[in-house]
The first five atom37 places (N, CA, C, CB, O) and aatype in JSON, in Angstrom:
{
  "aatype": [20, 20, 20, 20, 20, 20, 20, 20, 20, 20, 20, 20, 20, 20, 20, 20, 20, 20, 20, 20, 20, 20, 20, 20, 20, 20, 20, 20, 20, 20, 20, 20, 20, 20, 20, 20, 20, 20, 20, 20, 20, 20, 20, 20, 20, 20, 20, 20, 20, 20, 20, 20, 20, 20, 20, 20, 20, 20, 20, 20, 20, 20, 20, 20, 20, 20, 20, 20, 20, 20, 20, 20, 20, 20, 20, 20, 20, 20, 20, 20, 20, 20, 20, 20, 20, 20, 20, 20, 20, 20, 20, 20, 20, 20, 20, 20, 20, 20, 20, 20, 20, 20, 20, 20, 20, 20, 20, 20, 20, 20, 20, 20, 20, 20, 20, 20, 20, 20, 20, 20, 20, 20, 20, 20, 20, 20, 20, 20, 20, 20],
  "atom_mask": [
    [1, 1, 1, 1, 1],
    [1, 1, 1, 1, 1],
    [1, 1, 1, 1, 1],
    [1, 1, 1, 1, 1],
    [1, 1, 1, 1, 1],
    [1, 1, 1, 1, 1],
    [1, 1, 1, 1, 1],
    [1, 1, 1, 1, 1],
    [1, 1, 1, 1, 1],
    [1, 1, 1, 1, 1],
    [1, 1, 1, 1, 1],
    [1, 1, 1, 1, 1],
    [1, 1, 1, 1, 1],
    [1, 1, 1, 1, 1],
    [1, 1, 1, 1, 1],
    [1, 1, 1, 1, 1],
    [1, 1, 1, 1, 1],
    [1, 1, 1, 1, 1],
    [1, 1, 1, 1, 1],
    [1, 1, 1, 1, 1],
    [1, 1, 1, 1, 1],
    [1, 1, 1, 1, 1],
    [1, 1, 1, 1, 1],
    [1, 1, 1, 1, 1],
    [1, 1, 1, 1, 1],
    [1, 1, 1, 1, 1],
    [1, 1, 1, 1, 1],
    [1, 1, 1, 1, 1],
    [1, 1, 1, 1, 1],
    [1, 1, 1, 1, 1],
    [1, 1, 1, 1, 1],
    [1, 1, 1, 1, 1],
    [1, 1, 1, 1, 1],
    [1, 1, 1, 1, 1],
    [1, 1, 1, 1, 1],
    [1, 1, 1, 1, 1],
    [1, 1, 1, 1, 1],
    [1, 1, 1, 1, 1],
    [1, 1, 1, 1, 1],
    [1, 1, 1, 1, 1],
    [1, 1, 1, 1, 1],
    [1, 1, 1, 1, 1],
    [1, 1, 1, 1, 1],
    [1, 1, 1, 1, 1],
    [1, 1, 1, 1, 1],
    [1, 1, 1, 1, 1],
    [1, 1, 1, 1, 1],
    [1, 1, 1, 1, 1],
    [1, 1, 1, 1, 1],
    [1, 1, 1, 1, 1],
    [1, 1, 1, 1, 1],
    [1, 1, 1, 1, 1],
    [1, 1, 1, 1, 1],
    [1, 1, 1, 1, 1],
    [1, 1, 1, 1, 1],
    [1, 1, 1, 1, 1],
    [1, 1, 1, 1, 1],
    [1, 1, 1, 1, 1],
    [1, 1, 1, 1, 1],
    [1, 1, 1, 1, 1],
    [1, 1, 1, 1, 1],
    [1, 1, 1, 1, 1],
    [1, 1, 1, 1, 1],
    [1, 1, 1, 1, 1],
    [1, 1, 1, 1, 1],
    [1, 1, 1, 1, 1],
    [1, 1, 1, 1, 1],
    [1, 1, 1, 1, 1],
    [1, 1, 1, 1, 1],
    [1, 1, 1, 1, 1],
    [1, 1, 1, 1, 1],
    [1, 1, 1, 1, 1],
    [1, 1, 1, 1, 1],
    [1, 1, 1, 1, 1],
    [1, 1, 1, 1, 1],
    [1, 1, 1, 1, 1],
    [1, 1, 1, 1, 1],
    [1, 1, 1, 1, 1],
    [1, 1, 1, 1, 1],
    [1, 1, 1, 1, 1],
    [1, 1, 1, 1, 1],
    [1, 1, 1, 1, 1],
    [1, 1, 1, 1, 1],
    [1, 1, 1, 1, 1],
    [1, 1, 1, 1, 1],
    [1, 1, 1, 1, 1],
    [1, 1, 1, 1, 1],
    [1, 1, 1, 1, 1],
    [1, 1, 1, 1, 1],
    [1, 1, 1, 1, 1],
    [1, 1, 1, 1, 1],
    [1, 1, 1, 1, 1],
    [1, 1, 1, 1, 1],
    [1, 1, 1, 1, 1],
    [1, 1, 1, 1, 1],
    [1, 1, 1, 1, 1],
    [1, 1, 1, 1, 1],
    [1, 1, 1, 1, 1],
    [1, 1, 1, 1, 1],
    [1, 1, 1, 1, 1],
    [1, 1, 1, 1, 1],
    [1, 1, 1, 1, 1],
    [1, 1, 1, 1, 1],
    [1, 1, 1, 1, 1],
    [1, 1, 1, 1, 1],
    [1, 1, 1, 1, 1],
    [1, 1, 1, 1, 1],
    [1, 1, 1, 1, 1],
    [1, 1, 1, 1, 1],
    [1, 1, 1, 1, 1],
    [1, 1, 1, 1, 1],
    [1, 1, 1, 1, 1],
    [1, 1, 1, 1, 1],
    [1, 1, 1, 1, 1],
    [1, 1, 1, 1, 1],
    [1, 1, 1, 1, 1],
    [1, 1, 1, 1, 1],
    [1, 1, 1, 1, 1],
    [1, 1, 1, 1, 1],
    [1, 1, 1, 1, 1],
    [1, 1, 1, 1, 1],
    [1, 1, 1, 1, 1],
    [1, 1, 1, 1, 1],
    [1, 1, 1, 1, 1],
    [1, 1, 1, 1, 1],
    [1, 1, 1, 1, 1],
    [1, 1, 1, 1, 1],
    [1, 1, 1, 1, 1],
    [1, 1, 1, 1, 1],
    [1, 1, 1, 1, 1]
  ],
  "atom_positions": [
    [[-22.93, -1.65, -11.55], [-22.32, -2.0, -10.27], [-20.82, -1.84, -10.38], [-22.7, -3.43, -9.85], [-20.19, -2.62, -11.1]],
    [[-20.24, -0.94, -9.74], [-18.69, -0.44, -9.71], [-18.24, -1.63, -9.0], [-18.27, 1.13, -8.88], [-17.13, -1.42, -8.5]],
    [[-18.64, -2.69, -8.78], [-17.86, -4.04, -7.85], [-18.06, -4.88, -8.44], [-18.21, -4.52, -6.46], [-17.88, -5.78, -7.61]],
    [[-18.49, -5.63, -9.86], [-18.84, -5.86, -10.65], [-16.97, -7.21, -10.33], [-19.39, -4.46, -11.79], [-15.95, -7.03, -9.67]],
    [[-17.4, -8.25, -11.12], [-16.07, -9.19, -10.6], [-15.47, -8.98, -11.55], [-16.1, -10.77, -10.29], [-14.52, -9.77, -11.57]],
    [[-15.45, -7.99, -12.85], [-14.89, -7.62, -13.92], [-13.4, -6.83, -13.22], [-16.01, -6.69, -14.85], [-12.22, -7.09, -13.46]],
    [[-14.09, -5.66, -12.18], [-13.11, -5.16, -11.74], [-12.92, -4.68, -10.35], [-12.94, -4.39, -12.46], [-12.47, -3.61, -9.93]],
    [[-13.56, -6.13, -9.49], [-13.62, -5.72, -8.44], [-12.19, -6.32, -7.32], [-15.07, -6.09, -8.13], [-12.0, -6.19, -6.11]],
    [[-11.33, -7.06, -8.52], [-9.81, -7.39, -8.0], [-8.88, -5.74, -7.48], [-8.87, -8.28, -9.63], [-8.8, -4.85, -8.32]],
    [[-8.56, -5.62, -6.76], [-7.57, -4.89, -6.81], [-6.29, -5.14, -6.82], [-7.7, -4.3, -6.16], [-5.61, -4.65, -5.92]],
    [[-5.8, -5.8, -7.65], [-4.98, -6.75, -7.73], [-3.79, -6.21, -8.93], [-5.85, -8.11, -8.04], [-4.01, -5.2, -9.59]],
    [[-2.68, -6.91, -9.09], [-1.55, -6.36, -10.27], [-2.24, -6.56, -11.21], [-0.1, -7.03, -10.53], [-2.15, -5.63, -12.0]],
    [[-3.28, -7.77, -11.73], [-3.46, -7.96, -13.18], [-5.03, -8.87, -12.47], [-1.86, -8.97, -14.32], [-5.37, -9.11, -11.32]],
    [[-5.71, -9.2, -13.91], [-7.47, -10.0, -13.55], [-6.99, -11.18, -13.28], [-8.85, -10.19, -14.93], [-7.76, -12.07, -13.65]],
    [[-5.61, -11.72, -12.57], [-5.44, -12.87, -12.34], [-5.74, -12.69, -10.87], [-4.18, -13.44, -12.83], [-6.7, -13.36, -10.5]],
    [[-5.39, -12.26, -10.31], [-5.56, -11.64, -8.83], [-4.23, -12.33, -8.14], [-7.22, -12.12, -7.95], [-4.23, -13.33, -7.41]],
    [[-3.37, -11.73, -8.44], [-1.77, -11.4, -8.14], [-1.41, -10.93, -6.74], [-1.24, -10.24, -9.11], [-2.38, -10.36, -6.23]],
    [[-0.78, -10.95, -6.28], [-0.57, -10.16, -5.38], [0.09, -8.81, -5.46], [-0.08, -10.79, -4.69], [1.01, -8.72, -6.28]],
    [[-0.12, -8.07, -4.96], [0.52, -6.51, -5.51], [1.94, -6.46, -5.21], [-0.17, -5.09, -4.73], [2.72, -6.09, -6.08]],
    [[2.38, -6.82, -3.93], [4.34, -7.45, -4.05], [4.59, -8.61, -3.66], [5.53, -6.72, -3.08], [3.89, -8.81, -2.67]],
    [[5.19, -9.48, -3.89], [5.8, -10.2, -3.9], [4.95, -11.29, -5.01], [6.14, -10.43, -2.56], [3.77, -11.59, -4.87]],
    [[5.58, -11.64, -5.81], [4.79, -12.52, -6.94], [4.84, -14.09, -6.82], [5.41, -12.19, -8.4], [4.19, -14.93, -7.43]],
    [[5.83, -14.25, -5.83], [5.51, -15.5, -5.96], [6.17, -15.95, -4.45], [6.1, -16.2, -7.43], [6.65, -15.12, -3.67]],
    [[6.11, -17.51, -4.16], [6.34, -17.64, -2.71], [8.13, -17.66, -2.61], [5.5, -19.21, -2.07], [8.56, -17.96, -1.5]],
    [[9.18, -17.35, -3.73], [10.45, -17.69, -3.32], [10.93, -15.78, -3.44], [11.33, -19.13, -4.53], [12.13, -15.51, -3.55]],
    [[9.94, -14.71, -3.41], [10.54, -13.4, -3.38], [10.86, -13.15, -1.76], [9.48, -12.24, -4.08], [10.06, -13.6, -0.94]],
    [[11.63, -12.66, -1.47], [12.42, -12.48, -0.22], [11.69, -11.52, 0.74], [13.85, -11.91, -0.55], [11.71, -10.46, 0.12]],
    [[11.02, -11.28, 1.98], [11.07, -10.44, 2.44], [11.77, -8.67, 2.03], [11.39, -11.11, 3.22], [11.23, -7.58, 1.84]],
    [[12.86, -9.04, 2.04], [13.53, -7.29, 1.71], [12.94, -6.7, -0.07], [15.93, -7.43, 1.66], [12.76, -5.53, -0.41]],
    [[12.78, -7.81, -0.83], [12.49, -7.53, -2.47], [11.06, -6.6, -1.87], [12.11, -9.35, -3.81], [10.74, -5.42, -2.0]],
    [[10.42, -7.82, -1.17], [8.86, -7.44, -0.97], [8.85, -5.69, -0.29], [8.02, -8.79, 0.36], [8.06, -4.9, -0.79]],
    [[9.52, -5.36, 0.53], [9.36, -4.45, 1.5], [10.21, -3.07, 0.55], [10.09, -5.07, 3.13], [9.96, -1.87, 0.68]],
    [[11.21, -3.7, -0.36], [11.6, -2.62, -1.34], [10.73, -2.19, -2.31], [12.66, -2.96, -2.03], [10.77, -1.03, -2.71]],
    [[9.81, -3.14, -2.8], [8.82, -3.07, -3.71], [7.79, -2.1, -2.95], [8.27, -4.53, -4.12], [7.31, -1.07, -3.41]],
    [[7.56, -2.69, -1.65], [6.66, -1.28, -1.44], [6.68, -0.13, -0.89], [5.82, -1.4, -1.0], [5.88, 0.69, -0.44]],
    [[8.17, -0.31, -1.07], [8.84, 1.74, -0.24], [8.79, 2.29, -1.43], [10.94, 2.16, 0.6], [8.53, 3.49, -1.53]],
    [[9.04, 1.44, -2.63], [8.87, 2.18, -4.22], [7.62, 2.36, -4.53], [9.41, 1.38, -5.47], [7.28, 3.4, -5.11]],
    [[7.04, 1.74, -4.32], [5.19, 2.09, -4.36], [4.85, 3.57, -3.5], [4.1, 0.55, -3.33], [4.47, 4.67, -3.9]],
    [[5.21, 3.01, -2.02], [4.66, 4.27, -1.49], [5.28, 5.05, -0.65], [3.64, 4.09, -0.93], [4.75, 5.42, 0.4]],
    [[6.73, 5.47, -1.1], [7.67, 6.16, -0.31], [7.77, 5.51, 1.03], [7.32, 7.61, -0.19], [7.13, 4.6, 1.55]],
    [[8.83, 6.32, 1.44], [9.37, 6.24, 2.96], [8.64, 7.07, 3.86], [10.86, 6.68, 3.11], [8.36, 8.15, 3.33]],
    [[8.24, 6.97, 5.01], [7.76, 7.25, 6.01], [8.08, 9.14, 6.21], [8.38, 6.15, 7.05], [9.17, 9.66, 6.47]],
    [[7.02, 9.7, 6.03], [7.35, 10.87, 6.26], [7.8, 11.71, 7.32], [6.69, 11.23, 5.96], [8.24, 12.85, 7.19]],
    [[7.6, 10.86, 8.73], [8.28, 11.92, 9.61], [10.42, 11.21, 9.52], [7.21, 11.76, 11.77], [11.36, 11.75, 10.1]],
    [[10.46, 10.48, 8.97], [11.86, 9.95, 9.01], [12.09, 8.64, 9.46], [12.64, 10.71, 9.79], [11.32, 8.12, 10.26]],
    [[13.25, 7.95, 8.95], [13.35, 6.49, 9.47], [13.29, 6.15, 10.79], [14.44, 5.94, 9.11], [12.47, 5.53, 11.47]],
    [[14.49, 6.74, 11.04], [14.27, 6.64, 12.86], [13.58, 6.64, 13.33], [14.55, 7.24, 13.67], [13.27, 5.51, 13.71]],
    [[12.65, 7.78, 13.81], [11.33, 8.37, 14.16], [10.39, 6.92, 13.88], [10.9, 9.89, 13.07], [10.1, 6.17, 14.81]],
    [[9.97, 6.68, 12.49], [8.98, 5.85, 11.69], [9.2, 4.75, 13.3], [9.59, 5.15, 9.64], [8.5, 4.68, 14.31]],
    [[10.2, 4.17, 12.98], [10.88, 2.86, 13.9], [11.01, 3.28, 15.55], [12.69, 2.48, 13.26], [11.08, 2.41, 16.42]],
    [[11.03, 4.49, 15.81], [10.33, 4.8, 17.4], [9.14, 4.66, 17.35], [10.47, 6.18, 18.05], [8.61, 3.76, 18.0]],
    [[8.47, 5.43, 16.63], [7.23, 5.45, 16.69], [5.89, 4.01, 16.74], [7.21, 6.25, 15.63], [4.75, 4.03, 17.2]],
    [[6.51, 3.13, 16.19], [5.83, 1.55, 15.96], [6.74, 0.8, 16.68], [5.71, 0.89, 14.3], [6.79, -0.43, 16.58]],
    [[7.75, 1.72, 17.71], [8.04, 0.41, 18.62], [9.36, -0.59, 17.9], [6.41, -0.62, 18.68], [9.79, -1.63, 18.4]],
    [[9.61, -0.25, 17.23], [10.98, -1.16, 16.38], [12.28, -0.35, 16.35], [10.63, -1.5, 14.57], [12.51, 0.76, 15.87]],
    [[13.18, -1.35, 17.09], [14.15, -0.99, 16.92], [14.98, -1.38, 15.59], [14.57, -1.26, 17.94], [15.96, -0.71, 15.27]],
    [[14.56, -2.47, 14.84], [15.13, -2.83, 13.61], [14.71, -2.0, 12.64], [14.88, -4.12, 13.26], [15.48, -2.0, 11.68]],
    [[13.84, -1.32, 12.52], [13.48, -0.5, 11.15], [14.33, 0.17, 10.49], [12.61, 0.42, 11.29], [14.32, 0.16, 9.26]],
    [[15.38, 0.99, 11.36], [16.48, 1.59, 10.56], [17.59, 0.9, 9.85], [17.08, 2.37, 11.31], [18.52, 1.28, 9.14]],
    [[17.16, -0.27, 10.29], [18.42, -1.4, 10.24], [17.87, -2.11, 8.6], [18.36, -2.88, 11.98], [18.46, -1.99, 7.53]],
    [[16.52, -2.89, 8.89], [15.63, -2.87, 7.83], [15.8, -1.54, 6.77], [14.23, -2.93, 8.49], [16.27, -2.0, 5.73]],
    [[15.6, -0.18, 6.65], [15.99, 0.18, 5.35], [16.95, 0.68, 4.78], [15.44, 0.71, 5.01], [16.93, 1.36, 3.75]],
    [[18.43, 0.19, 5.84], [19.55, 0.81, 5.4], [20.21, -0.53, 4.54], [20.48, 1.51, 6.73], [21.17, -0.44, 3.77]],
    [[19.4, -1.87, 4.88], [20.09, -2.71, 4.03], [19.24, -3.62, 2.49], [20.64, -3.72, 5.15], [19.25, -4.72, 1.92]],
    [[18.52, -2.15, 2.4], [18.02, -2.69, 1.05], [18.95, -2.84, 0.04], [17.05, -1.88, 0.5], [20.03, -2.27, 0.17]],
    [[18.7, -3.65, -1.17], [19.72, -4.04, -1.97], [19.62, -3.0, -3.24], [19.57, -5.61, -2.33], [20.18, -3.21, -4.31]],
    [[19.17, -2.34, -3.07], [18.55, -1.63, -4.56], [19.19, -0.29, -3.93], [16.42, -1.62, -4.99], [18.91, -0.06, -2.75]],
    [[19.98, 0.56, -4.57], [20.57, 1.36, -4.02], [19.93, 2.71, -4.59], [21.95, 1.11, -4.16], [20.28, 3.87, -4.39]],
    [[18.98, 2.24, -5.27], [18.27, 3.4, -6.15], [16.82, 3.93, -5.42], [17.87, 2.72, -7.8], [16.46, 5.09, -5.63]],
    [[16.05, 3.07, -4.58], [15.04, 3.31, -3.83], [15.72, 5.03, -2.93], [14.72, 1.7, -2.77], [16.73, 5.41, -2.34]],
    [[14.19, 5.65, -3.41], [14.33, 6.66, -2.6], [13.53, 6.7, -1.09], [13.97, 7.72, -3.44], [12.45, 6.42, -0.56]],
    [[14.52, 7.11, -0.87], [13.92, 7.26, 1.21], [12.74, 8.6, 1.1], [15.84, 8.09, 2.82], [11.96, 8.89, 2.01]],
    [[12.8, 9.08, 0.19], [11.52, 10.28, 0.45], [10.26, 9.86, 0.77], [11.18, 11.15, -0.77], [10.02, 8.67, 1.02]],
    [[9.59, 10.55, 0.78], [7.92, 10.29, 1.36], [7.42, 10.36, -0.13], [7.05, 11.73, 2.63], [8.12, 11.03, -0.89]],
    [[6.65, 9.95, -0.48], [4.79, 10.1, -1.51], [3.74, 10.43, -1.32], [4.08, 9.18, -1.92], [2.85, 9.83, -0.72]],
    [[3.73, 11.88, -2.04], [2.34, 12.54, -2.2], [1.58, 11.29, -2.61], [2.24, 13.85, -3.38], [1.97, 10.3, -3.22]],
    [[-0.1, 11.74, -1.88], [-1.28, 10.94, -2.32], [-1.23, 10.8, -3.62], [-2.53, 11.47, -1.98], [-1.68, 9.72, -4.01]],
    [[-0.86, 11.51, -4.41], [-1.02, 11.48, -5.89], [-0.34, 10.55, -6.61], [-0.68, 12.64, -6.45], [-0.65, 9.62, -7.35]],
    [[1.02, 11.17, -6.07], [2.01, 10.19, -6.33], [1.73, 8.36, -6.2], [3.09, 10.67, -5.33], [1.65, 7.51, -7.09]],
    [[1.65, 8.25, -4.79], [1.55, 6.74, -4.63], [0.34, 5.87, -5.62], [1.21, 6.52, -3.0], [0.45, 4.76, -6.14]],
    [[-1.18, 7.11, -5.64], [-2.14, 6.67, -6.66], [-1.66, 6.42, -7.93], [-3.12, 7.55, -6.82], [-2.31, 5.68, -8.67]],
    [[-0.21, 7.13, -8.44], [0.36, 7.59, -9.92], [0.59, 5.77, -9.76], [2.1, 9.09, -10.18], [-0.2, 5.0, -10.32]],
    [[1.48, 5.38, -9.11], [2.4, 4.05, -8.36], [1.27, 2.77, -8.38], [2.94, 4.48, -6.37], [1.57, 1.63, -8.74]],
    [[-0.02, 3.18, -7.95], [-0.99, 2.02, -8.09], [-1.44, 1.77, -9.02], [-1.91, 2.0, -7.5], [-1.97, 0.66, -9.12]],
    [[-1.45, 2.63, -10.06], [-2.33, 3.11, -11.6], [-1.58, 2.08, -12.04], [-2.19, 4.83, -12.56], [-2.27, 1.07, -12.17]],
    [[-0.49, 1.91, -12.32], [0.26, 1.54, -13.04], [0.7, -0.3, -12.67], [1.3, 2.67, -12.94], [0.98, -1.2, -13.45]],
    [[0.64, -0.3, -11.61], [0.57, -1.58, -11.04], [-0.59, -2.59, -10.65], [1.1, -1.38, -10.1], [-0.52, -3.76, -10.27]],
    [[-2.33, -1.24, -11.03], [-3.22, -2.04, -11.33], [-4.5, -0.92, -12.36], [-3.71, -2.79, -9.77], [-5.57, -0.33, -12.22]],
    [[-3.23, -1.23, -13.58], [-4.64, 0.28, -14.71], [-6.27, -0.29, -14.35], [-4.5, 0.09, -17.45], [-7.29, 0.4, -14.32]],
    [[-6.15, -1.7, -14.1], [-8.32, -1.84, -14.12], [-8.93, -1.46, -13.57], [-9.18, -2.83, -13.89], [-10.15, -1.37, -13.74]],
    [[-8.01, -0.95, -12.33], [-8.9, -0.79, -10.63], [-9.27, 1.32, -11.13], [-7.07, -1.21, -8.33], [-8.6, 2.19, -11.68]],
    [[-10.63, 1.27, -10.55], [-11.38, 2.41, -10.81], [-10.72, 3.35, -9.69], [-13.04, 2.15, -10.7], [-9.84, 2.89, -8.96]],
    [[-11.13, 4.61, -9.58], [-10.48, 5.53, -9.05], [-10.56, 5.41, -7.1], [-11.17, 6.88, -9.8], [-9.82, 5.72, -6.17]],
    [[-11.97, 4.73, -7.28], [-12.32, 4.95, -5.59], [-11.4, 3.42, -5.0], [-14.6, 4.88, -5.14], [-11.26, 3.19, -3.8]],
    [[-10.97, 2.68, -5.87], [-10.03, 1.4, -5.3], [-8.46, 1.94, -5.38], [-10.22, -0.17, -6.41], [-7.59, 1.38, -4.71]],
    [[-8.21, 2.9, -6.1], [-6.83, 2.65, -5.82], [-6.64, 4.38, -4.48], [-5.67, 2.61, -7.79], [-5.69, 4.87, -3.87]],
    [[-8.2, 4.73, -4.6], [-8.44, 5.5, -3.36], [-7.8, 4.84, -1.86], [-10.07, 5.62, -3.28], [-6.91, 5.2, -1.09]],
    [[-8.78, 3.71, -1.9], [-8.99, 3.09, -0.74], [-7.38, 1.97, -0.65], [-10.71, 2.24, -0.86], [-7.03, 1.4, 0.38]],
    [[-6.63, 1.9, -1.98], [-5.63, 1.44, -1.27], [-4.45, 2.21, -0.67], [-5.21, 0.63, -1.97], [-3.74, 1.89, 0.29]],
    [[-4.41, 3.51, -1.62], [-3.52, 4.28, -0.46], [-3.75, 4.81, 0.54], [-2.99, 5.11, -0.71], [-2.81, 5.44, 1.02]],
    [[-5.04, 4.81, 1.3], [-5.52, 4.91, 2.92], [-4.86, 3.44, 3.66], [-7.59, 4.95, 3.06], [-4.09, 3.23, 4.59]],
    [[-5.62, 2.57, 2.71], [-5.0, 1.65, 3.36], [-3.8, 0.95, 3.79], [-5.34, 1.21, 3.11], [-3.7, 0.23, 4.79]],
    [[-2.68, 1.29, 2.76], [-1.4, 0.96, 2.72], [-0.46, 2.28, 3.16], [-1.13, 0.41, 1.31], [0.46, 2.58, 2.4]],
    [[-0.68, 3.12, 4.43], [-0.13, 4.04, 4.6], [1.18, 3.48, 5.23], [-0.91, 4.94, 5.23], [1.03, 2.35, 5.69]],
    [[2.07, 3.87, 5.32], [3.34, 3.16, 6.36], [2.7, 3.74, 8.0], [5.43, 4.05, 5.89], [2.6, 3.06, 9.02]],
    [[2.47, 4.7, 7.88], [2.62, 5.41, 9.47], [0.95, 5.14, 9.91], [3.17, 7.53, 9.47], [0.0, 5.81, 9.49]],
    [[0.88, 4.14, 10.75], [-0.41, 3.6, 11.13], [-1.71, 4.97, 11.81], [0.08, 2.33, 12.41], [-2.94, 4.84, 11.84]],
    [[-0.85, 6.19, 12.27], [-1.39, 6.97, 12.4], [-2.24, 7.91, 11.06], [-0.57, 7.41, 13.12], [-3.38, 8.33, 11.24]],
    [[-1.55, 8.11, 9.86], [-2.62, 8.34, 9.17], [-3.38, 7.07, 8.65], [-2.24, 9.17, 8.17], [-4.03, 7.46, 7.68]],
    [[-3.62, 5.69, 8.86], [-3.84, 4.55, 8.13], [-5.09, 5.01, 8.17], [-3.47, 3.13, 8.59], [-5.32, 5.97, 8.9]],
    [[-6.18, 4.4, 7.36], [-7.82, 4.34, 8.0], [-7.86, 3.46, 8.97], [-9.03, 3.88, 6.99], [-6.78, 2.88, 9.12]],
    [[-8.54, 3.19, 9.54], [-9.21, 2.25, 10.74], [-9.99, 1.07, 9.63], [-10.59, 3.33, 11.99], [-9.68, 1.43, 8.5]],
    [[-10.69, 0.08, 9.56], [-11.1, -0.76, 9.15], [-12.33, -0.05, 9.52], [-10.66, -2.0, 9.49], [-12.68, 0.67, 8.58]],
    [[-13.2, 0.01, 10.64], [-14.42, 0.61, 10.51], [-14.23, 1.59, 9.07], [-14.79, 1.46, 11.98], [-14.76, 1.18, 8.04]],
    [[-13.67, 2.51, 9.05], [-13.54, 3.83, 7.85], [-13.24, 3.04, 6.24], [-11.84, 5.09, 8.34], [-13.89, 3.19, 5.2]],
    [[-12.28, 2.35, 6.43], [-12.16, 1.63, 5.31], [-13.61, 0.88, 4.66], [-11.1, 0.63, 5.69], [-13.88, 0.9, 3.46]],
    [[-14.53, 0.16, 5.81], [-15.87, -0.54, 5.25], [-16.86, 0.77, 4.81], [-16.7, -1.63, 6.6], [-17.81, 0.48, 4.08]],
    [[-16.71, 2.09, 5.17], [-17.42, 2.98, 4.59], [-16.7, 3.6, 4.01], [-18.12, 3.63, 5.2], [-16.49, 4.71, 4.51]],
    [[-15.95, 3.28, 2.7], [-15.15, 4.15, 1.68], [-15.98, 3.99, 0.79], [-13.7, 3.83, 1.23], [-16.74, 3.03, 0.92]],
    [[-16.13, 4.84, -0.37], [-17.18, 5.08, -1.31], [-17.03, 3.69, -2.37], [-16.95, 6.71, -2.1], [-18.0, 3.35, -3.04]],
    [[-15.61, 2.86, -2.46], [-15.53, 1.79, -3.41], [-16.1, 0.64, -2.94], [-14.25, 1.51, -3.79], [-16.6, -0.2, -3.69]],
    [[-16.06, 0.53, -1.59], [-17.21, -0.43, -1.0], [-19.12, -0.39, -0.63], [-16.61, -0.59, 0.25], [-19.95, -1.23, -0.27]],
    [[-19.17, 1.14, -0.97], [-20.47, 1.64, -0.59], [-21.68, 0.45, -1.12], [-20.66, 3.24, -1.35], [-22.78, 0.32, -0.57]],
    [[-21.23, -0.32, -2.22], [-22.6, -1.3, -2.7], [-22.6, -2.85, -1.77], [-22.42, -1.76, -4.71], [-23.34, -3.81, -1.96]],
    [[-21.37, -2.66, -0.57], [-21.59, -3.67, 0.14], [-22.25, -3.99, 1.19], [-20.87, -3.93, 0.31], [-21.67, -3.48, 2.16]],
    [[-23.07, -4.51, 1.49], [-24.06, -4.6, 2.57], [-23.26, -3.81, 3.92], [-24.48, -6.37, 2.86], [-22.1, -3.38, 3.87]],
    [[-24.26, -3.72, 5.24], [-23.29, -2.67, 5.76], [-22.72, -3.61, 6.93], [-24.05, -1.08, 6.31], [-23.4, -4.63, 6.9]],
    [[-22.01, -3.67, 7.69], [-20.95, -4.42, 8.28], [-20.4, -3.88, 9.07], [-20.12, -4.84, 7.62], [-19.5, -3.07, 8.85]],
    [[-21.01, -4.37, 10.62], [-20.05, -3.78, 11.3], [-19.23, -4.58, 12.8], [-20.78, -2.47, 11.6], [-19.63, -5.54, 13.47]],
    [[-17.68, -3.54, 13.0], [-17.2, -4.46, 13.71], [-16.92, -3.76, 15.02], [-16.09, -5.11, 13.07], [-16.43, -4.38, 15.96]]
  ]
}
């Protein structure tokens, strides 16, 4: 059973962590830098990203990150999987699948939650629907 509770956390570590922010005194901006470094910046562009979802603060949001080293580029699928590997080596291939569908920035490629309950890392879960 690939869901097995050995490694069915997808989590930073078998403690079941949260993947950013580690604890309750990390800041909003740490959290949101942590995961533009995970999974790049929005590929059609900041601006755009922040028309597109309706926010006018977004550009505002990533021009005042504190880390002056975060890159604004986008992440290949590969890439961001390279980014999850490493932030969770236990999780099997079809989980750190299903987290970069799931953690897309641009809600237009995101999965839908219907699509997400039929991803192949959930396939041994009863079937569920909403």
């Amino acid at each position: 059973n690939k869901n097995s509770t050995d490694d069915a956390h997808i989590s930073s570590s078998s403690s079941s962590q949260p993947l950013f922010g580690r604890d309750n005194n990390t800041s909003t901006m740490v959290v949101l830098e942590s995961i533009v470094t995970t999974i790049g910046a929005p590929s059609c562009g900041i601006q755009q990203y922040g028309k597109d979802i309706g926010s006018p603060y977004v550009e505002e949001i990533f021009n005042n990150f504190k880390n002056p080293e975060i890159s604004m580029a986008p992440k290949s699928d590969e890439q961001v999987k390279e980014a999850f590997r490493g932030l969770c080596p236990l999780a099997p291939p079809d989980a750190l699948d299903l987290l970069v569908n799931l953690l897309r920035l641009d809600p237009t490629h995101r999965i839908t939650a219907q699509q997400a309950l039929h991803h192949p890392y959930l396939a041994d879960l009863p079937n569920i629907t909403i």
